[in-house]
N, C-alpha and C positions, 0 to 999 in steps of 0.2 A: 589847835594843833594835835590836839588829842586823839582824833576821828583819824588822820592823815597817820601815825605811829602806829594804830592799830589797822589801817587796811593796810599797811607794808607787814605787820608779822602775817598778818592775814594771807597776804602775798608771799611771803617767804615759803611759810607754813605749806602752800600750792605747791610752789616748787619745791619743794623739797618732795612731798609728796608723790609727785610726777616723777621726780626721778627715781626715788625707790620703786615707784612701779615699774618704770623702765628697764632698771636692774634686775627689776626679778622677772623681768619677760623677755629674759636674755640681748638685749639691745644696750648692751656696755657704754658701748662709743658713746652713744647718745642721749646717755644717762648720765653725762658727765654737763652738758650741757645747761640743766636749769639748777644745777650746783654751783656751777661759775657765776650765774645770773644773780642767785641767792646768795652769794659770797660778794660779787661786786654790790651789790642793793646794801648788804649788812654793811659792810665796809663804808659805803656813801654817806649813810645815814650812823653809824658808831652802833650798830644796831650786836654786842656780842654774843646772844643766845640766839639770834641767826647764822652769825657767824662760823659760829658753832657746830652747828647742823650742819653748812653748807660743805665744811672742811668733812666733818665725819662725812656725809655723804660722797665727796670728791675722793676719799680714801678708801672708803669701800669698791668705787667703782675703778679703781687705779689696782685695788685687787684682785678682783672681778677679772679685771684687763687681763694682768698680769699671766692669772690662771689659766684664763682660754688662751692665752702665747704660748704659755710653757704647754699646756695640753696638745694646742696646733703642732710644736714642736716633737712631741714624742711620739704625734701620729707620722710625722716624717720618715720613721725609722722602719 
């Protein structure tokens, strides 16, 4: 069972990865995606220092979000 807990952080660790890349190559939306995956996975397995990750990454990119709205917004004007 040992091998199967370490290729899931191993996997989390991926995704999570992916998604800050994502983030930072301005593709918000879809950098929200392997944080869900990484949050359902930790969750599946009680995995909390994926968990973990998967929320701060889902949080950064919900502000991310937020900022290019409100920025879209004041180019309206």
């Amino acid at each position: 069972m040992g091998a199967v807990w370490r290729l899931l952080v191993v996997r989390a660790r991926a995704l999570w990865g992916l998604g800050v890349v994502m983030l930072l190559q301005g593709e918000h939306e879809r950098a929200a995606r392997p944080g869900i995956r990484c949050l359902e996975d930790a969750t599946r397995f009680d995995r909390a220092e994926q968990r973990l990750a998967a929320v701060y990454l889902l949080g950064i990119t919900t502000d991310f979000l937020a900022a290019s709205a409100a920025a879209e917004g004041a180019d309206a004007y």
